[in-house]
C-alpha positions in Angstrom: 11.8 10.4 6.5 11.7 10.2 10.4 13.7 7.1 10.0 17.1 8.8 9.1 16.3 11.8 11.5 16.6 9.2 13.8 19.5 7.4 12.7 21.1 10.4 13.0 21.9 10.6 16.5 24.0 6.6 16.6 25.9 7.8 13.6 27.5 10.9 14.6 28.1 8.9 17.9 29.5 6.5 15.5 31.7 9.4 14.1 32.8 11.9 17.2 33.8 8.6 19.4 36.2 6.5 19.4 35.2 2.0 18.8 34.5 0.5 22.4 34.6 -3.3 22.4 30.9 -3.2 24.0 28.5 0.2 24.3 25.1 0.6 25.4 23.1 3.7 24.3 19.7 4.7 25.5 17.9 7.9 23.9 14.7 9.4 23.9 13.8 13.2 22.9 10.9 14.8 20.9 10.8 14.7 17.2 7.3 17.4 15.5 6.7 17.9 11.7 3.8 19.6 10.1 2.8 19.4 6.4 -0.3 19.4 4.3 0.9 16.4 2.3 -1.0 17.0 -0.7 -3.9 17.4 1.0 -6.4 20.3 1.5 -5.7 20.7 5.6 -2.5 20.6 7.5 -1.1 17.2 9.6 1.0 17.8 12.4 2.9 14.9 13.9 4.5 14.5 17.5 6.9 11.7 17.7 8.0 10.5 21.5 11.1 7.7 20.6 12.3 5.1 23.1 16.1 3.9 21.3 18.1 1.1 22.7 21.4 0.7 20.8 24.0 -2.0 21.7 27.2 -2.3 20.4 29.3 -5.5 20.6 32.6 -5.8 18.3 31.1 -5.3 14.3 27.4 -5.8 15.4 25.2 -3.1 16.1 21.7 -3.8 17.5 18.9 -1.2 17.9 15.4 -1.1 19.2 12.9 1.7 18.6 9.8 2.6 20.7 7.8 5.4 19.5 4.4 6.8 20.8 2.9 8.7 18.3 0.2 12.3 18.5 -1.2 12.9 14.7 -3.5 15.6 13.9 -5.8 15.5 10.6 -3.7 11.7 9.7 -2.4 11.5 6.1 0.4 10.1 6.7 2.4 7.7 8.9 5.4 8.7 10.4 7.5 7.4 7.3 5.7 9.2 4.7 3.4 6.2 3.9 -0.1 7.1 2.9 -2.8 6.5 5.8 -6.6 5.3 5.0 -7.7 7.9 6.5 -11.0 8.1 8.0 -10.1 8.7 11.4 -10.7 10.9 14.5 -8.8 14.8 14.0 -6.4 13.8 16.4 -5.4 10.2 17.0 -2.3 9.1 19.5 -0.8 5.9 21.4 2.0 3.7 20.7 3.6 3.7 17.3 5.3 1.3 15.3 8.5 -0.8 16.7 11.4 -0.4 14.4 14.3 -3.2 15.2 17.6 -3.1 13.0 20.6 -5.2 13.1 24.1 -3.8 11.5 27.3 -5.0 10.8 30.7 -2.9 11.0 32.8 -4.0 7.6 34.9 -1.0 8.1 35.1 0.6 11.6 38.2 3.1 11.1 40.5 1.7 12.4 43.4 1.1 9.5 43.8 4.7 9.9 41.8 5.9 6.7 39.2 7.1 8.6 36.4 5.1 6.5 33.5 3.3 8.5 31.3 1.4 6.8 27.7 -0.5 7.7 25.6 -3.2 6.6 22.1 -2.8 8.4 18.9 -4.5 8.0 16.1 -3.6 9.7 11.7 -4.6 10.2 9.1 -2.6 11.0 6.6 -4.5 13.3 3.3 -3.3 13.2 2.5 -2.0 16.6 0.7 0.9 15.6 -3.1 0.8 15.7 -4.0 0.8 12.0 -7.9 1.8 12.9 -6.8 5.1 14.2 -4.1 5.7 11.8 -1.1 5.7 13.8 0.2 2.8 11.3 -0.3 0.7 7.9 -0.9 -2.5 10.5 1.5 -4.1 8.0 5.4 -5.3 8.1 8.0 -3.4 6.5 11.7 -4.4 5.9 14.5 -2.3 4.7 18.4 -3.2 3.8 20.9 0.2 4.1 24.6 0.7 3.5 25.8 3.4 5.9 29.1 4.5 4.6 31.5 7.2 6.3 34.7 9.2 6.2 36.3 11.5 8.7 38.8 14.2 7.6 40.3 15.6 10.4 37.2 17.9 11.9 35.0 17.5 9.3 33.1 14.0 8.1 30.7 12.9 5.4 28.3 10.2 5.5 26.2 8.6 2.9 23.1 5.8 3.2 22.0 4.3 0.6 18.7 1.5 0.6 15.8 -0.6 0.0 12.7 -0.7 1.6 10.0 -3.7 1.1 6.3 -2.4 2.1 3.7 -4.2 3.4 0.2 -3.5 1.7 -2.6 -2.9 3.6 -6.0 -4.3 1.8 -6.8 -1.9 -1.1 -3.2 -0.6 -1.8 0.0 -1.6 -3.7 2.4 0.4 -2.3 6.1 0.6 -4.3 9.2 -0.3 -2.7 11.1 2.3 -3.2 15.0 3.2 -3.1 16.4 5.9 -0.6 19.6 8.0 0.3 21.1 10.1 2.3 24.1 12.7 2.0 25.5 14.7 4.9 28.7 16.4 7.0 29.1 17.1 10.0 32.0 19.1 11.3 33.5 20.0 15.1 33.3 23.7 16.2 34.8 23.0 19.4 35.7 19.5 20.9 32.3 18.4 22.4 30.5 20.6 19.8 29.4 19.7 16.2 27.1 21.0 13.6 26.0 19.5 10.4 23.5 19.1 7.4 21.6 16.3 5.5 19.6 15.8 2.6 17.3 12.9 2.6 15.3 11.7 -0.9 13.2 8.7 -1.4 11.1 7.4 -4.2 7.8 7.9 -4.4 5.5 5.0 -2.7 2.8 5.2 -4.5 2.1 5.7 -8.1 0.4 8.9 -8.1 2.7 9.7 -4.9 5.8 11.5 -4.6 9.3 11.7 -4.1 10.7 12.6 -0.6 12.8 15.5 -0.3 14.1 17.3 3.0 17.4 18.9 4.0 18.3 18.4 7.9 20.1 20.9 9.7 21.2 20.0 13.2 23.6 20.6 16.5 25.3 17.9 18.6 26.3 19.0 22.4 28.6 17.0 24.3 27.7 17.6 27.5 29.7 14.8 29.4 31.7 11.8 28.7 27.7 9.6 28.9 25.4 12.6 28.0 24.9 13.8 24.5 22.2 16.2 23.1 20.9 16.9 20.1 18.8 19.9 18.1 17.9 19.6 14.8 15.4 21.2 11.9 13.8 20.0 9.0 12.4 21.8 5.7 10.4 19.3 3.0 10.6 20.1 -0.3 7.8 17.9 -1.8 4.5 16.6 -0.8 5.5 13.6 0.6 7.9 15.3 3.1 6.6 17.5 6.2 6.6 21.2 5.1 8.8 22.0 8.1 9.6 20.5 11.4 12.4 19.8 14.2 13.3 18.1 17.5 15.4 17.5 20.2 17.1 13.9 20.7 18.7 13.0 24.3 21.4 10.0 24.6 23.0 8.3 27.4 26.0 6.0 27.2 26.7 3.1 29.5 
């Protein structure tokens, strides 16, 4: 679920910082994840992202640019079955992911609880012919919901998504969630974990399962880096993978 990896980064700037009035944040890194996905050969994915996130009062806007490198396609960079049918290795732009949140709860009454409304589209950038995509528009609606405790936080997603079908499938729409900490080991250093699980999309499919293990440097008041790693634990996940995420605050 390279979706939440990727969410990842905006929520633990979401946690460790204090709310701004207005806040531009632009990240890019490298995300790679290798499975065989039920499948007799092994996929490996490289996943470039391009995230815009602007943050005005409650509302939180995000834009997300991905190119895309896929060896042996099987599956998209969600976990949706590909057609298949294509070249061993296939790469160029992926699809463009655009969200849209809203801050009920921002932390500020002193409880330490945020809490988010998001919705979000996929727009079908990708090439479909060469597998980089499904060609088809996806929605999802997510609560993000979290609570700091001194050093330590939790956080908690739970959602919807609506796929598109491409001609010859009926993909589900499934539910997914998310449960994670993260915790400060020094001021500008924090570690955490996440387990990610979603329904299976298709009816022979499975469900996605991965735990997310990851570190968040500080490394000035605008820079911020992340490291993280990945293990699956079904077919529909990667079997293993990792990254590294780069932000920049304005």
């Amino acid at each position: 679920m390279r979706g939440v990896r990727v969410i990842l980064p905006g929520l633990l700037v979401f946690l460790a910082m204090p709310a701004l009035a207005e806040s531009f944040t632009l990240t890019t890194g490298l995300d790679y994840s290798r499975g065989r996905y039920g499948t007799p050969v092994t996929s490996e994915t490289w996943y470039v992202p391009v995230i815009a996130r602007y943050e005005t009062g409650p509302l939180i806007y995000k834009l997300t640019i991905p190119y895309l490198r896929i060896s042996n396609p099987s599956v998209g960079p969600d976990g949706e079955p590909l057609s298949g049918g294509c070249a061993s290795v296939e790469s160029g732009l992926g699809d463009t992911v655009a969200s849209a949140g809203y801050a009920l709860l921002d932390g500020s009454r002193g409880d330490g609880l945020f809490l988010d409304l998001v919705g979000k589209v996929k727009l079908p950038t990708a090439d479909e012919d060469r597998c980089l995509g499904t060609g088809k528009t996806d929605y999802s609606a997510q609560i993000d919901l979290a609570r700091s405790f001194g050093a330590l936080s939790g956080f908690a997603t739970l959602g919807w998504k609506k796929f598109g079908d491409p001609a010859g499938t009926d993909f589900r729409d499934p539910i997914y969630a998310s449960l994670g900490f993260v915790t400060r080991l020094a001021p500008a250093t924090s570690v955490g974990a996440a387990y990610d699980w979603r329904q299976k999309v298709t009816a022979n499919g499975h469900e996605t399962q991965e735990i997310t293990l990851f570190l968040s440097q500080r490394l000035s008041p605008s820079w911020k880096v992340q490291l993280y790693a990945l293990k699956g634990f079904s077919d529909a996940s990667p079997d293993s993978g990792g990254g590294l995420l780069l932000s920049h605050s304005f």
